[in-house]
mmCIF file of the N, C-alpha and C atoms, coordinates in Angstrom:
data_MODEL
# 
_entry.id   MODEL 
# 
loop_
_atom_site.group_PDB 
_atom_site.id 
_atom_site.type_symbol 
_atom_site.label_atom_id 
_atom_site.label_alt_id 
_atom_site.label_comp_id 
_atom_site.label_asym_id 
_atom_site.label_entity_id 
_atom_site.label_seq_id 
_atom_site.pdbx_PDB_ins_code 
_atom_site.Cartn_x 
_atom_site.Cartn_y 
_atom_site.Cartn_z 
_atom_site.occupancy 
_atom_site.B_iso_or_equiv 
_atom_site.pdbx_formal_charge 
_atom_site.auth_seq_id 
_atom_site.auth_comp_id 
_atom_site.auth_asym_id 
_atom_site.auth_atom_id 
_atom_site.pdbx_PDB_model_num 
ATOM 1   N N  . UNK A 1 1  ? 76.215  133.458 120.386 1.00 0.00 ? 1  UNK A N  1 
ATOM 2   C CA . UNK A 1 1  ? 76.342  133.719 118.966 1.00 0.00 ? 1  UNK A CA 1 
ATOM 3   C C  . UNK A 1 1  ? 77.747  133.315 118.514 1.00 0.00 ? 1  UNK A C  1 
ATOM 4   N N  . UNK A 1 2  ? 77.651  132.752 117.582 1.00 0.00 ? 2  UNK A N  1 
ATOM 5   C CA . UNK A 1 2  ? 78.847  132.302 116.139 1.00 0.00 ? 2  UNK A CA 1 
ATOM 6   C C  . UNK A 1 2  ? 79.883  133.521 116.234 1.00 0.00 ? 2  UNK A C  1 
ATOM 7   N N  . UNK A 1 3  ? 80.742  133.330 116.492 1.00 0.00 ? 3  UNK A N  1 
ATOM 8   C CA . UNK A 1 3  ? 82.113  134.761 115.539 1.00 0.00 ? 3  UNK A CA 1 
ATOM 9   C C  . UNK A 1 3  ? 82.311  134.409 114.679 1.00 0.00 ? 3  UNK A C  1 
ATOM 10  N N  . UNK A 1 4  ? 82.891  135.373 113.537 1.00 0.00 ? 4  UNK A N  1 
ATOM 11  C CA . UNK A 1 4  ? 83.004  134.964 112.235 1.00 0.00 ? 4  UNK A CA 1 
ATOM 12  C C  . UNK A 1 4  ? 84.223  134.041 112.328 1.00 0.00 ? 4  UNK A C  1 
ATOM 13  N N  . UNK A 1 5  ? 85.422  133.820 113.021 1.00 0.00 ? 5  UNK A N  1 
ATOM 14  C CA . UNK A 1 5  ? 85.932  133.147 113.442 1.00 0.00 ? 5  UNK A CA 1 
ATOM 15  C C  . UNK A 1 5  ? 85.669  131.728 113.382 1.00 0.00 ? 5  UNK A C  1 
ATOM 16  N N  . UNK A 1 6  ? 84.865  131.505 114.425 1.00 0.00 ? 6  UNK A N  1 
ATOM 17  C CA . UNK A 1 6  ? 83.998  130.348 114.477 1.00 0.00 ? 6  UNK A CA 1 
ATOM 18  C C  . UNK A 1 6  ? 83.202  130.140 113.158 1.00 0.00 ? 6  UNK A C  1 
ATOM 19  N N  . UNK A 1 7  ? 82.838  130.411 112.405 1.00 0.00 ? 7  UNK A N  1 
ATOM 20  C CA . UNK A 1 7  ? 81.939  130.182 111.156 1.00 0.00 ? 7  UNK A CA 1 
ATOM 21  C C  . UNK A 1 7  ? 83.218  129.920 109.829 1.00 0.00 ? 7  UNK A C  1 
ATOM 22  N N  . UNK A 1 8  ? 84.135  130.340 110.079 1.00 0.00 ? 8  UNK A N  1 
ATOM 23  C CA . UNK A 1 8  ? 85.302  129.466 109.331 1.00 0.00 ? 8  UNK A CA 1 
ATOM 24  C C  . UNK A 1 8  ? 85.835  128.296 109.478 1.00 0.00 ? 8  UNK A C  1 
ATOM 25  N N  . UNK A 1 9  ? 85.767  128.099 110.839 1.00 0.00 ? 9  UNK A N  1 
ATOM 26  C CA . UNK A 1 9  ? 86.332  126.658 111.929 1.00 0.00 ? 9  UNK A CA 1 
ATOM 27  C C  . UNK A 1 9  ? 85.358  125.602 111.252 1.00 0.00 ? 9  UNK A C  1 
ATOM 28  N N  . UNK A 1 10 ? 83.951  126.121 111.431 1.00 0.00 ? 10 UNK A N  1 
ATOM 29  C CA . UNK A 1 10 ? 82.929  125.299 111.168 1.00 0.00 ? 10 UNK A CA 1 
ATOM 30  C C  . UNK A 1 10 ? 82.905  125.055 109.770 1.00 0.00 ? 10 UNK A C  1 
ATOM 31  N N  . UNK A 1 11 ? 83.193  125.472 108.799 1.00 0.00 ? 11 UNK A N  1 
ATOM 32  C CA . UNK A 1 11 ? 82.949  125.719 107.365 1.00 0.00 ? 11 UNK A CA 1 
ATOM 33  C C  . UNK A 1 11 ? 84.354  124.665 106.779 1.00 0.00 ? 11 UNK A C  1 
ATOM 34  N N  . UNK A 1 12 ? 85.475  124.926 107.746 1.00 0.00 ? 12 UNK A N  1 
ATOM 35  C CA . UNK A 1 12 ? 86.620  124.675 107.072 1.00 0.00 ? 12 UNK A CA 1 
ATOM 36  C C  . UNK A 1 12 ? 86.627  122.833 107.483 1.00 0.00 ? 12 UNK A C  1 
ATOM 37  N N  . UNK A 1 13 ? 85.675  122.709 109.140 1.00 0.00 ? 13 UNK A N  1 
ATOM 38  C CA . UNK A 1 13 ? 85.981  121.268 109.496 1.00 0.00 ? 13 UNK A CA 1 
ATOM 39  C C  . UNK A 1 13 ? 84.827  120.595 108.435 1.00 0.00 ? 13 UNK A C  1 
ATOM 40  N N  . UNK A 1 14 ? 83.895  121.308 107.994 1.00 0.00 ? 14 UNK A N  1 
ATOM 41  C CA . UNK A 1 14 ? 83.118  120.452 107.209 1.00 0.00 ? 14 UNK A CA 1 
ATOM 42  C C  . UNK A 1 14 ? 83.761  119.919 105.900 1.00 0.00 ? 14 UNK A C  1 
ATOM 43  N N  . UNK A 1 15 ? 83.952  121.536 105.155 1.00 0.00 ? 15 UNK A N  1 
ATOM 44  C CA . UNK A 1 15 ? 84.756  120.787 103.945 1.00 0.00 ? 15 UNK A CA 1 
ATOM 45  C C  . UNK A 1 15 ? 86.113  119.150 104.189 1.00 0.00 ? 15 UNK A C  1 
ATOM 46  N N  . UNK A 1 16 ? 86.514  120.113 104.904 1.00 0.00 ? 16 UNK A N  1 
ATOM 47  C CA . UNK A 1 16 ? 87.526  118.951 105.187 1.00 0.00 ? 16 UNK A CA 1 
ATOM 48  C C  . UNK A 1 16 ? 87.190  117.701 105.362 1.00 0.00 ? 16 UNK A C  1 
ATOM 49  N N  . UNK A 1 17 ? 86.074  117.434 106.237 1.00 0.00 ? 17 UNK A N  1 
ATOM 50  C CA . UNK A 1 17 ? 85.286  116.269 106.486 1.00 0.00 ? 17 UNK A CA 1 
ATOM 51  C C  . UNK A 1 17 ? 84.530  115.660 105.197 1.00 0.00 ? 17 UNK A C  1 
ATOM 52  N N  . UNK A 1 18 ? 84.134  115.796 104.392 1.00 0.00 ? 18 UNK A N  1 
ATOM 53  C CA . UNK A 1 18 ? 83.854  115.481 103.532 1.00 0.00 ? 18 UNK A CA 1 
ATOM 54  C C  . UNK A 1 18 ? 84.717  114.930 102.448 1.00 0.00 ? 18 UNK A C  1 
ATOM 55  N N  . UNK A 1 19 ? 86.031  115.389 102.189 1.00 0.00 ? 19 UNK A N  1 
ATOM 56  C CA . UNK A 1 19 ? 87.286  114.581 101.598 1.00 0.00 ? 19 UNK A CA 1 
ATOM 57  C C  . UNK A 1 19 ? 87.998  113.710 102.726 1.00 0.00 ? 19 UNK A C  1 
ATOM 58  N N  . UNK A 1 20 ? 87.530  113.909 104.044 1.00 0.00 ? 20 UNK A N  1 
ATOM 59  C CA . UNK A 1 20 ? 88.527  112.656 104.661 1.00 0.00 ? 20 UNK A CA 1 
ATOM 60  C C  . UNK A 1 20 ? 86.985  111.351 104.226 1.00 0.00 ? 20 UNK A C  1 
ATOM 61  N N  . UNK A 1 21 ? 86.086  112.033 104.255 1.00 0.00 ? 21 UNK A N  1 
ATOM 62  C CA . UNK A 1 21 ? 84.873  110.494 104.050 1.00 0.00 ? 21 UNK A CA 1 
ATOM 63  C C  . UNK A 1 21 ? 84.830  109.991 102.742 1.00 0.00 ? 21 UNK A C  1 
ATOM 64  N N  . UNK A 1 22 ? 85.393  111.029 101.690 1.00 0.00 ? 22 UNK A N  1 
ATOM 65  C CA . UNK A 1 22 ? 85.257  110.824 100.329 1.00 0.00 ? 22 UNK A CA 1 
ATOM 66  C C  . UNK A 1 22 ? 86.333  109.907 99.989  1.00 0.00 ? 22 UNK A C  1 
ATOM 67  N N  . UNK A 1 23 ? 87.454  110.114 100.706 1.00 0.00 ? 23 UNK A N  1 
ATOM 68  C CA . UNK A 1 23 ? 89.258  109.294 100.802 1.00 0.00 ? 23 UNK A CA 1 
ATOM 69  C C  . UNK A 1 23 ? 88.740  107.594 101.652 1.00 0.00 ? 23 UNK A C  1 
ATOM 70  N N  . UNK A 1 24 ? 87.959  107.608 102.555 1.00 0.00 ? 24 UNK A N  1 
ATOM 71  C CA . UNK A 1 24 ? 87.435  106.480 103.038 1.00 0.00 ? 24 UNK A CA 1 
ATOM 72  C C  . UNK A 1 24 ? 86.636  105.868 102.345 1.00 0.00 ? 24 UNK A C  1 
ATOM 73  N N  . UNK A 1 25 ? 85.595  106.233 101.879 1.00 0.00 ? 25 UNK A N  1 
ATOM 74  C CA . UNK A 1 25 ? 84.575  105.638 100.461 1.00 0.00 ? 25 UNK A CA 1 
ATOM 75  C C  . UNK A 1 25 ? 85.043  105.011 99.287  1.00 0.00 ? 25 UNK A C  1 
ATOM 76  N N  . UNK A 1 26 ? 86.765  105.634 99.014  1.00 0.00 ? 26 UNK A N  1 
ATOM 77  C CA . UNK A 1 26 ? 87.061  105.343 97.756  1.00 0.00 ? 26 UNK A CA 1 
ATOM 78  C C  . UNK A 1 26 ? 87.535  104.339 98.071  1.00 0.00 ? 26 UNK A C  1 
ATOM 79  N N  . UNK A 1 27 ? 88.773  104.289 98.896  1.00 0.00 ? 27 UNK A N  1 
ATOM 80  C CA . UNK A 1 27 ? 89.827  103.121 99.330  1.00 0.00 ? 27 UNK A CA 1 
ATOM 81  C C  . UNK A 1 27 ? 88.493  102.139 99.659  1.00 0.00 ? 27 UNK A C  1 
ATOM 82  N N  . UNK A 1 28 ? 87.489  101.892 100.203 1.00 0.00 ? 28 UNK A N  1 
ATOM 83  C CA . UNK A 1 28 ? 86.498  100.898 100.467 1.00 0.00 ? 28 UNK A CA 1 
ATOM 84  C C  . UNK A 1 28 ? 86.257  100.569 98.792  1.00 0.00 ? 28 UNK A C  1 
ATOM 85  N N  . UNK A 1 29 ? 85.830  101.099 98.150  1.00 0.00 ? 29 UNK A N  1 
ATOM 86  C CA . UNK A 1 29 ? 85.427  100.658 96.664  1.00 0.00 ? 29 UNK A CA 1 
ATOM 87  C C  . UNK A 1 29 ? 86.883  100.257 96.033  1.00 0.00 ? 29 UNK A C  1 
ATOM 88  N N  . UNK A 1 30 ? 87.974  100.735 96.171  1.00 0.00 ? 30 UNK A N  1 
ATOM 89  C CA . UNK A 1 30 ? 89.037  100.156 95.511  1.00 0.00 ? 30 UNK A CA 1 
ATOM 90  C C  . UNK A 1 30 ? 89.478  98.998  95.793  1.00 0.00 ? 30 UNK A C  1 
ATOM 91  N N  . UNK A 1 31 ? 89.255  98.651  97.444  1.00 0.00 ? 31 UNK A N  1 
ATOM 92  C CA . UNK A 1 31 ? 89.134  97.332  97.878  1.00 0.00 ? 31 UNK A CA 1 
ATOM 93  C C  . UNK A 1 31 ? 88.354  95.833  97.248  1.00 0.00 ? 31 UNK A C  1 
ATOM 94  N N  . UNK A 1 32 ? 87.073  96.367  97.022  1.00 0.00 ? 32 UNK A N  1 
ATOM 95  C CA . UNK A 1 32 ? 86.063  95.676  96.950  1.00 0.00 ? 32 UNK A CA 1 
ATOM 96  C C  . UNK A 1 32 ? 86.199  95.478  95.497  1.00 0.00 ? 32 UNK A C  1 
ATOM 97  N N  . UNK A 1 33 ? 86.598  96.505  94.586  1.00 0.00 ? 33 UNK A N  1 
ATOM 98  C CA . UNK A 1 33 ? 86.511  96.215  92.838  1.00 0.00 ? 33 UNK A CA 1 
ATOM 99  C C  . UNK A 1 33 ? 87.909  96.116  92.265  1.00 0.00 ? 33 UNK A C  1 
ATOM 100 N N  . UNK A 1 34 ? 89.166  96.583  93.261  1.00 0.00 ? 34 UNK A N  1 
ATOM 101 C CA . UNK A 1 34 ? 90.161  96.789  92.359  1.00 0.00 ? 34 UNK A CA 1 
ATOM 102 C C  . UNK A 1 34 ? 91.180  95.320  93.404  1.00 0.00 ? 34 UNK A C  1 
ATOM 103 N N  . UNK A 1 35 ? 91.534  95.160  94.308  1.00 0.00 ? 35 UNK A N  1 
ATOM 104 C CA . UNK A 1 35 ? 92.376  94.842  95.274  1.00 0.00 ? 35 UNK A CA 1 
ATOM 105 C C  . UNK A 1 35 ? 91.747  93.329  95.670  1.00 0.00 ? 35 UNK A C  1 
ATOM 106 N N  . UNK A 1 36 ? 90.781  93.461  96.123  1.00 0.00 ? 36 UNK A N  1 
ATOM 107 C CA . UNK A 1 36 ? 90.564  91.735  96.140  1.00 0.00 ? 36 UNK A CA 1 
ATOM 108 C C  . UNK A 1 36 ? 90.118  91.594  95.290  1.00 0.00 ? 36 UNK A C  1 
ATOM 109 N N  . UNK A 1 37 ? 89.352  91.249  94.096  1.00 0.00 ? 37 UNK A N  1 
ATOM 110 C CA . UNK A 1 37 ? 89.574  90.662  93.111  1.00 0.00 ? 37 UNK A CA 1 
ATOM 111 C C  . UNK A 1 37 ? 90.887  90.296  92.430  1.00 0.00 ? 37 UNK A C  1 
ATOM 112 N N  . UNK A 1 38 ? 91.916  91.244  92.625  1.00 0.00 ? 38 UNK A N  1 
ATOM 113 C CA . UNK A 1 38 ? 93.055  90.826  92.122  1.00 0.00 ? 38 UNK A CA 1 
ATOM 114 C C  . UNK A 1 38 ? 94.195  89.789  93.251  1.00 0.00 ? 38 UNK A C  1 
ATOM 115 N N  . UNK A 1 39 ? 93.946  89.982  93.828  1.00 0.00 ? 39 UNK A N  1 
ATOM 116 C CA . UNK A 1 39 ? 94.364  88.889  95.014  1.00 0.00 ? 39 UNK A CA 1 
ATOM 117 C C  . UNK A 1 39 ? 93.685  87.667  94.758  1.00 0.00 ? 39 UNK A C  1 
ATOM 118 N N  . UNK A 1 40 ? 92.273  87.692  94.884  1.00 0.00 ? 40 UNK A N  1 
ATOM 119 C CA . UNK A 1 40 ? 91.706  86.293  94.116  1.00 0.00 ? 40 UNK A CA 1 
ATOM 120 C C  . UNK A 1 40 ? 92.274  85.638  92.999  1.00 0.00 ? 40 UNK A C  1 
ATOM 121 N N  . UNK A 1 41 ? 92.579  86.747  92.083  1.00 0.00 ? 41 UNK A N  1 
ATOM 122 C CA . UNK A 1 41 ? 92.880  85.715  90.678  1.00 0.00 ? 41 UNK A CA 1 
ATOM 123 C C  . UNK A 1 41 ? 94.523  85.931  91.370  1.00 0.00 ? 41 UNK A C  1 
ATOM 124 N N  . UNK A 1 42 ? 95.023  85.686  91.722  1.00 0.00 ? 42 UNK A N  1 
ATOM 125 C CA . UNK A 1 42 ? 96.585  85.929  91.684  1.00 0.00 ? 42 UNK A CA 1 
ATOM 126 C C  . UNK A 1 42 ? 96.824  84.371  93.036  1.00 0.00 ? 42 UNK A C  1 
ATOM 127 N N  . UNK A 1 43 ? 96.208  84.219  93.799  1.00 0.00 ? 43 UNK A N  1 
ATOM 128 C CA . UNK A 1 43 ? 95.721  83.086  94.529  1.00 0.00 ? 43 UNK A CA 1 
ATOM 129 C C  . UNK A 1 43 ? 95.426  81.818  93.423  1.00 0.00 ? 43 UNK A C  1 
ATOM 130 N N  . UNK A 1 44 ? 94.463  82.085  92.721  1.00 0.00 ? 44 UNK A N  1 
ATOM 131 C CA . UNK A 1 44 ? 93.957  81.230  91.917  1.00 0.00 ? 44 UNK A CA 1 
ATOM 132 C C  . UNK A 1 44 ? 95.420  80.417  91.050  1.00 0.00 ? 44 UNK A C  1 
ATOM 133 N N  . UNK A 1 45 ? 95.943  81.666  90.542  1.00 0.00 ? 45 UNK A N  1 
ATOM 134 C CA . UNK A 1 45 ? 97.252  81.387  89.453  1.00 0.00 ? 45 UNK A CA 1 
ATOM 135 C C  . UNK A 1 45 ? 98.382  80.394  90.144  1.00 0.00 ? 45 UNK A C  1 
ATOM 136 N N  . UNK A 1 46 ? 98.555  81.017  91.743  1.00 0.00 ? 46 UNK A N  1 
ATOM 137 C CA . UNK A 1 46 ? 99.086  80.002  92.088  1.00 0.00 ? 46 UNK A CA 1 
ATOM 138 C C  . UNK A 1 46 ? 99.034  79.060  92.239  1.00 0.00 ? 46 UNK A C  1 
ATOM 139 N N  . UNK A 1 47 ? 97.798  78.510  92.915  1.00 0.00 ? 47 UNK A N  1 
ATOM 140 C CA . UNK A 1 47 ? 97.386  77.717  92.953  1.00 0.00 ? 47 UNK A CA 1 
ATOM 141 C C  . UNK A 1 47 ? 97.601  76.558  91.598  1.00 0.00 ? 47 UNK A C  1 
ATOM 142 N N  . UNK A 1 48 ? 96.928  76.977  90.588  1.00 0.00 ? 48 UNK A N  1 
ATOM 143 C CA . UNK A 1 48 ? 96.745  76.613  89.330  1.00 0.00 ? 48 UNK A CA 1 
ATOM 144 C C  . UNK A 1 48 ? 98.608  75.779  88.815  1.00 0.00 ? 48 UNK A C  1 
ATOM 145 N N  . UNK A 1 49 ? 99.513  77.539  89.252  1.00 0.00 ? 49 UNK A N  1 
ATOM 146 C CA . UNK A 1 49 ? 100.915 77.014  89.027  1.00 0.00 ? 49 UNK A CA 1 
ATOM 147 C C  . UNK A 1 49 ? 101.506 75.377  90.087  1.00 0.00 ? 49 UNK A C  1 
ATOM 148 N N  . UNK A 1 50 ? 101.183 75.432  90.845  1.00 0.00 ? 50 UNK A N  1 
ATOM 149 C CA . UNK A 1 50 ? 101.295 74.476  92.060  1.00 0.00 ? 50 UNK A CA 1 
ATOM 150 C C  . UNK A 1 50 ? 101.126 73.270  91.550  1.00 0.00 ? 50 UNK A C  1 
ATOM 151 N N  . UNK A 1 51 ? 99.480  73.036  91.049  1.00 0.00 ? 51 UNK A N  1 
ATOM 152 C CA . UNK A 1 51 ? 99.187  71.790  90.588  1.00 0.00 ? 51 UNK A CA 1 
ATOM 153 C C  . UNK A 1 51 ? 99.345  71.084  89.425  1.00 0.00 ? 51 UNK A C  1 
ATOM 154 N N  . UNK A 1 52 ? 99.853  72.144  88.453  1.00 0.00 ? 52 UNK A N  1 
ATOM 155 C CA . UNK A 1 52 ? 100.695 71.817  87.083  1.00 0.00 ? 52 UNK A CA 1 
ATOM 156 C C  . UNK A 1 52 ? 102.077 71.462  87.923  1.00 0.00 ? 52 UNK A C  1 
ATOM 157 N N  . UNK A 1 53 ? 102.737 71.746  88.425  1.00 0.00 ? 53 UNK A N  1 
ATOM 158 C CA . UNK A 1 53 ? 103.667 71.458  88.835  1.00 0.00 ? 53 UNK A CA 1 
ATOM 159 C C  . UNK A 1 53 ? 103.967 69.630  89.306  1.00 0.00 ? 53 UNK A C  1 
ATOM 160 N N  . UNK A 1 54 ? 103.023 69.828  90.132  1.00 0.00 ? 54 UNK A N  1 
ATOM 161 C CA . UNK A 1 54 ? 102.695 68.734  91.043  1.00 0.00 ? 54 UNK A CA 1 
ATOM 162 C C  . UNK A 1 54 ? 102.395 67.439  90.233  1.00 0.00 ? 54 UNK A C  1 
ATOM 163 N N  . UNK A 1 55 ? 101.528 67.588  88.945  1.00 0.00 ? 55 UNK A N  1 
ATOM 164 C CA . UNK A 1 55 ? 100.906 66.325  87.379  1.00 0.00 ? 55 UNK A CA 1 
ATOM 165 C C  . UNK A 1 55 ? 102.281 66.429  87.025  1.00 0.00 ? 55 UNK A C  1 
ATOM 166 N N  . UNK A 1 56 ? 103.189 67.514  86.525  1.00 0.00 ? 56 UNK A N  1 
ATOM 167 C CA . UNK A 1 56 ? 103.729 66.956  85.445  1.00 0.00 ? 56 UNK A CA 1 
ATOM 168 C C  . UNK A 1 56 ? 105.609 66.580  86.625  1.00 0.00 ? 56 UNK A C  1 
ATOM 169 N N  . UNK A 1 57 ? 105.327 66.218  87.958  1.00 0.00 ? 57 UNK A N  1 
ATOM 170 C CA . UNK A 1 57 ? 106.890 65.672  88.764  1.00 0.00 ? 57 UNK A CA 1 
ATOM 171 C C  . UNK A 1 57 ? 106.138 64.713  88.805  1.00 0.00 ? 57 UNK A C  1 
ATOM 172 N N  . UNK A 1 58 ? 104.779 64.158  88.696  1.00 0.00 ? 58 UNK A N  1 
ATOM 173 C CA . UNK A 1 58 ? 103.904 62.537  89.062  1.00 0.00 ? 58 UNK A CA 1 
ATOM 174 C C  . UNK A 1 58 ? 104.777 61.816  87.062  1.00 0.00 ? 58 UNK A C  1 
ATOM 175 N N  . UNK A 1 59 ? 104.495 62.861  86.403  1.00 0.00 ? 59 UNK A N  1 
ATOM 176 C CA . UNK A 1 59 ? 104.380 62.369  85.239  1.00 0.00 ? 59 UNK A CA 1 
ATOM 177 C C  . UNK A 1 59 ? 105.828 61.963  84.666  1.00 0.00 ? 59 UNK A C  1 
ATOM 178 N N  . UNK A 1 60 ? 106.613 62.891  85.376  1.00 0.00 ? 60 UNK A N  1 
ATOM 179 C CA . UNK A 1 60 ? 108.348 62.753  85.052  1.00 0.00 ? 60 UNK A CA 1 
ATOM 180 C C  . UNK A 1 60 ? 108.379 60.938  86.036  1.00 0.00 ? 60 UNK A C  1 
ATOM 181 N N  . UNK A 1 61 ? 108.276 61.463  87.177  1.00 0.00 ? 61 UNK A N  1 
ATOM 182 C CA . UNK A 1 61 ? 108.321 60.195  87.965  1.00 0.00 ? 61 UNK A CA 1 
ATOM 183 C C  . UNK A 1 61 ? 107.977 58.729  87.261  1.00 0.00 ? 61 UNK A C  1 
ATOM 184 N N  . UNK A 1 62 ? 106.493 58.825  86.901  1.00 0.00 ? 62 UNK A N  1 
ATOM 185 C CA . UNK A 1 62 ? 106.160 57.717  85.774  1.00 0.00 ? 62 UNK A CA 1 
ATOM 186 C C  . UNK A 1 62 ? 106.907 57.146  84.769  1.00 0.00 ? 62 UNK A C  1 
ATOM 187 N N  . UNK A 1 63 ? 107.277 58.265  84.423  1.00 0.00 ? 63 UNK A N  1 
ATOM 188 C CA . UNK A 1 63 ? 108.494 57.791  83.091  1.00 0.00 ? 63 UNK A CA 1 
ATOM 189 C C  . UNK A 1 63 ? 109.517 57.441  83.882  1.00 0.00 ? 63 UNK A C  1 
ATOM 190 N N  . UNK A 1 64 ? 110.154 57.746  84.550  1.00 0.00 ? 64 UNK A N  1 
ATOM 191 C CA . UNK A 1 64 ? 111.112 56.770  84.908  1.00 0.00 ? 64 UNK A CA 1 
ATOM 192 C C  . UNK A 1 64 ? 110.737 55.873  85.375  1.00 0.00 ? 64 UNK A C  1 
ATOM 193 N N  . UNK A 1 65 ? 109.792 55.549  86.288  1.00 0.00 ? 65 UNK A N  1 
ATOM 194 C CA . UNK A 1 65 ? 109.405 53.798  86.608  1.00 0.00 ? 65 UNK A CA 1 
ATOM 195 C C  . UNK A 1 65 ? 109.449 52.638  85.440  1.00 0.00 ? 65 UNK A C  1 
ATOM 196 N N  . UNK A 1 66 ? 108.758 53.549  84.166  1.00 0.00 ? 66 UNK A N  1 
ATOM 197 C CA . UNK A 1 66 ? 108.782 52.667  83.087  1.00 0.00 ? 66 UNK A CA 1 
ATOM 198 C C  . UNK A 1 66 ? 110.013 51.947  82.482  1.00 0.00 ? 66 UNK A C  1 
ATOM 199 N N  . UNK A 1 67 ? 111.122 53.059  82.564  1.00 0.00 ? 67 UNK A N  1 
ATOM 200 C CA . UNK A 1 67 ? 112.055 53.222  82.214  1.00 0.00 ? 67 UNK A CA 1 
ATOM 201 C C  . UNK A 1 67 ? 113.555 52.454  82.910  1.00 0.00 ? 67 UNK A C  1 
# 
């Protein structure tokens, strides 16, 4: 048989267990909706910054050949 002891242990590891799975569930969804998506577009931007970069030193370059 249970001591009341024991029926707190048990009561207290459940609750508890349930906010360490609830703290794991979230950080997984904050991942998935908040954190990579924003890494994606922030990748993207660079990217994006890079190759504007890259047209308009072709385009400086040009002008001076002409020049």
């Amino acid at each position: 048989m249970v001591t009341e002891l024991g029926w707190f242990y048990i009561a207290g590891v459940t609750f508890l267990f349930f906010f360490w799975a609830y703290g794991i569930v979230s950080f997984l969804l904050d991942l998935k909706n908040i954190i990579v998506p924003k890494t994606r577009q922030y990748i993207r931007g660079r990217r994006r910054m890079k190759q504007q970069e890259e047209e308009e030193s072709e385009r400086e370059e040009r002008e001076r050949q002409l020049y």
